[in-house]
N, C-alpha and C positions, 0 to 999 in steps of 0.2 A: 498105513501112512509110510511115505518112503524118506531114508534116512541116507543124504548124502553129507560126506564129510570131506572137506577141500583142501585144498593146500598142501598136502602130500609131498612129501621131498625125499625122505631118508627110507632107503632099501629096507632094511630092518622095521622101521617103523611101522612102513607099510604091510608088512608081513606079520607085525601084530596088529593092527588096525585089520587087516583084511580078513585075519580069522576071526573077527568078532563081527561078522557078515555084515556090513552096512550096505546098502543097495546099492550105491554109489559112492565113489572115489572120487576124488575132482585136482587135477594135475594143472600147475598153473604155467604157460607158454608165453608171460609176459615181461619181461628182462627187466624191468624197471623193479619189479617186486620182493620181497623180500623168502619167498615163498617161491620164487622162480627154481624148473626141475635141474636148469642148468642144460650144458649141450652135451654130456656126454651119458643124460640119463639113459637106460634101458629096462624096459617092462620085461625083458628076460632073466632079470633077478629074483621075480618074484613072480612069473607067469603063472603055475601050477595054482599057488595061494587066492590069486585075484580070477580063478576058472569062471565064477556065478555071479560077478561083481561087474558093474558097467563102470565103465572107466570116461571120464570128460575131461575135456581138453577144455583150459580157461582161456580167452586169449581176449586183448584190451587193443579195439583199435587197429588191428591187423588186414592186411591185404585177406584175398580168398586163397589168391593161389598162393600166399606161403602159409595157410591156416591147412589147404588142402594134400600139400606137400608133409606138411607135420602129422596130421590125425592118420594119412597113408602109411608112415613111414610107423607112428606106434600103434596102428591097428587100431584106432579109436573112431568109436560112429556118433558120439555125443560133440557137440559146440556151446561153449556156452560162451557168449559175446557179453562183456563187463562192460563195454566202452561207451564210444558215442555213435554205433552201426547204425547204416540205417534202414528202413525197410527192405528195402531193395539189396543189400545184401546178406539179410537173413532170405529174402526169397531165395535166391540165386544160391544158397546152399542147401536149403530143404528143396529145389528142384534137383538139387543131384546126391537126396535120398539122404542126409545127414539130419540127424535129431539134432535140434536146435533149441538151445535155452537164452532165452535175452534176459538178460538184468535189468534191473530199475532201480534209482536212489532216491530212497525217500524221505521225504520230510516235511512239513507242514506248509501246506501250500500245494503240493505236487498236481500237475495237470493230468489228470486221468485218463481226458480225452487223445493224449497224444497216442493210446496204448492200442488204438481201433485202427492203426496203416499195419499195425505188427501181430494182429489178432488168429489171421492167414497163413503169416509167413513165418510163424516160430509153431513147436509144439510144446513149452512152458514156458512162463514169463519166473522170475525171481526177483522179491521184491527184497531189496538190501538198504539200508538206513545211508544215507550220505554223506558222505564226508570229502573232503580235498583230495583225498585219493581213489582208488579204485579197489573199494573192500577191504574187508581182515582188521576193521577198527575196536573189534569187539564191544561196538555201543549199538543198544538196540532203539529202534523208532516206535512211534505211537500208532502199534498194533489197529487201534481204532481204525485208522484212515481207511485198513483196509475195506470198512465198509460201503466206501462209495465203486469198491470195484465190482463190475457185474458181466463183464465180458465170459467168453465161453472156455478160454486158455485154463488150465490148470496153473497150479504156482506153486515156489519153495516159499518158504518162508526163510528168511535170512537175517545176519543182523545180531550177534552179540546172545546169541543161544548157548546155553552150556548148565551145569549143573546146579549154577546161582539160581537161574528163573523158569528151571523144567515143570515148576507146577502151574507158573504162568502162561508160559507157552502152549501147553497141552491144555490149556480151559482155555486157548482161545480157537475161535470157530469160523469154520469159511466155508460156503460148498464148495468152492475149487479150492481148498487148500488140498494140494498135493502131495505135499512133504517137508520137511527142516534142512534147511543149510548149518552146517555147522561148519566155525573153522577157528579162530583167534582164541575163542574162551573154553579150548578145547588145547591149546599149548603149554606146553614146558618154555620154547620157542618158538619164535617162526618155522613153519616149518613141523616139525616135533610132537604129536599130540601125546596127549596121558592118556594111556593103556586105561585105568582105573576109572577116567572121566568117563572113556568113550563108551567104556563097557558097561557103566552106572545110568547113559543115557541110552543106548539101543536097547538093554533088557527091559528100561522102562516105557519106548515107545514101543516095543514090541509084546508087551501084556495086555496094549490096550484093546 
């Protein structure tokens, strides 16, 4: 099961997050956010550290060509679309070879059906709980829903994960579940995760 942890901001932080090998890093490119990497970040701070770690770029809502100018510029091949994208420009980035993740916000009621234009042109869907904004509310959604999804994408799970409800989340079951989004209940601040949390949660999905 793969463990990516988002929101990454702080050089240092990253540097201990990253020795505690999570598969995934997830940097966020969207200015409005609190969690934003800023413009003078640099993956040359910690290059060496993050060697065997995939790195994703979050971006909410953004052009291609300044999504494709940013993931160019820090050497990133993951996309992960938070916003309101729409098919057609998840294709148009998985045609020019970039691993693409789309988000979904969920919540009671959610249309299932709308997931079958994007089934094609993403390679994981990420289902996050909804809120007024775009992510990092640290509340989680009724896991259940996931059962009417049947499509062939794999999926994170996302959504208010963290050391309160680790034995909730691992008894729950999907054949594409893919992996856990963590990110909010995983902070000191935005931003900032606990060394102690993160380490309390990857040795325990990594014994299973």
């Amino acid at each position: 099961m793969k463990i990516k942890i988002c929101g990454m901001k702080y050089p240092e932080n990253i540097k201990d997050i990253a020795l505690l090998k999570p598969d995934h890093l997830g940097f966020i490119f969207y200015s409005a956010s609190k969690r934003f990497v800023g413009e003078d970040f640099k993956f040359s701070d910690f290059e060496k550290t993050m060697a065997n770690i995939d790195r994703v770029a979050v971006f909410v809502n953004e052009s291609n060509t300044v999504m494709e100018k940013m993931v160019e510029q820090y050497n990133i091949n993951i996309i992960q679309l938070h916003g309101d994208e729409s098919p057609q420009q998840c294709k148009d980035l998985k045609e020019k070879r970039y691993i693409v993740i789309k988000a979904f916000s969920m919540a009671e009621g959610f249309d299932f059906s709308i997931l079958k234009d994007y089934e094609l042109v993403t390679d994981y869907f990420l289902f996050d709980t909804k809120t007024t904004g775009y992510g990092g509310s640290g509340q989680a959604f009724n896991w259940q829903l996931l059962n009417q999804y049947n499509l062939s994408r794999p999926f994170f799970l996302s959504g208010g994960l963290g050391v309160h409800n680790i034995e909730q989340f691992l008894e729950f079951s999907h054949p594409m579940l893919h992996g856990y989004d963590f990110n909010s209940r995983l902070e000191i601040k935005p931003g900032l995760k606990d060394k102690e949390s993160a380490s309390l949660i990857i040795d325990k999905i990594k014994k299973i």
